[in-house]
C-alpha positions in Angstrom: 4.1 -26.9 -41.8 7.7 -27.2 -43.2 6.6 -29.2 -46.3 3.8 -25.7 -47.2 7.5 -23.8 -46.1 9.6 -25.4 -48.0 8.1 -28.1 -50.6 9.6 -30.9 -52.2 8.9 -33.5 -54.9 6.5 -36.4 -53.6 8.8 -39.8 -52.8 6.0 -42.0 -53.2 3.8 -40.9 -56.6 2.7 -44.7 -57.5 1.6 -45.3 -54.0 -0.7 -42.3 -53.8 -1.9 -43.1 -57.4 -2.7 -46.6 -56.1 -4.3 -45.2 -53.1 -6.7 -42.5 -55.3 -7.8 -45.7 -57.4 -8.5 -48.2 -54.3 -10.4 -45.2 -53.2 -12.8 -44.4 -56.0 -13.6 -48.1 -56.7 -14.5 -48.7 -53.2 -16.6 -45.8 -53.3 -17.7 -46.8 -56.1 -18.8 -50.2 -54.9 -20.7 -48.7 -51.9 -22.4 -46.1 -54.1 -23.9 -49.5 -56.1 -24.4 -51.5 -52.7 -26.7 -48.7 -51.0 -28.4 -47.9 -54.2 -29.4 -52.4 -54.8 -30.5 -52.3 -50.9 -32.6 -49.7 -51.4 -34.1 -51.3 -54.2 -34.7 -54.8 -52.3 -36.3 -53.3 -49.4 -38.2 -50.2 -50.7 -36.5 -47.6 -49.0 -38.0 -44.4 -49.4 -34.8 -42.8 -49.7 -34.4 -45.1 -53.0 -35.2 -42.0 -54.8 -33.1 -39.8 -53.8 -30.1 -42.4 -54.3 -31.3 -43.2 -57.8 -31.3 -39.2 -58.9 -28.6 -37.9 -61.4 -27.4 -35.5 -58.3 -25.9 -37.9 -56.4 -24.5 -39.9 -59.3 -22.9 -36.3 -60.6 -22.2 -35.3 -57.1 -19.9 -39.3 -56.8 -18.5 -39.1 -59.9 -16.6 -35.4 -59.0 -16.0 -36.5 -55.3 
C-alpha cells in the first residue's frame, strides 16, 4: 500500500526485464509443446490450439 501512496523509481529494472523475457519464451515453449502433443496423439482439442485465436490471444498475453 505505501508504494500506490507514495511511489518510487524501481531498484531492480534489468531483473524485471529479464524476468518478462524468461516469461514469454517459456510460454512460448509450452504454447509449441501442447500444440506438437496434440498433433501426435490426435487430440480433438488440436483444433482449437491450432486456431489464429489462441495464437493472437498468446502473443498479447
Amino acid at each position: 500500500m505505501n508504494r500506490l501512496i507514495d511511489p518510487r523509481g524501481m531498484d531492480r529494472a534489468g531483473v524485471v526485464a529479464a524476468a518478462a523475457v524468461v516469461g514469454f519464451f517459456g510460454n512460448e515453449w509450452v504454447a509449441r509443446h501442447r500444440i506438437r502433443s496434440g498433433r501426435r496423439i490426435g487430440s480433438a482439442r488440436r483444433r482449437r490450439a491450432d486456431s489464429p485465436r489462441v495464437l493472437a490471444h498468446h502473443l498479447t498475453a
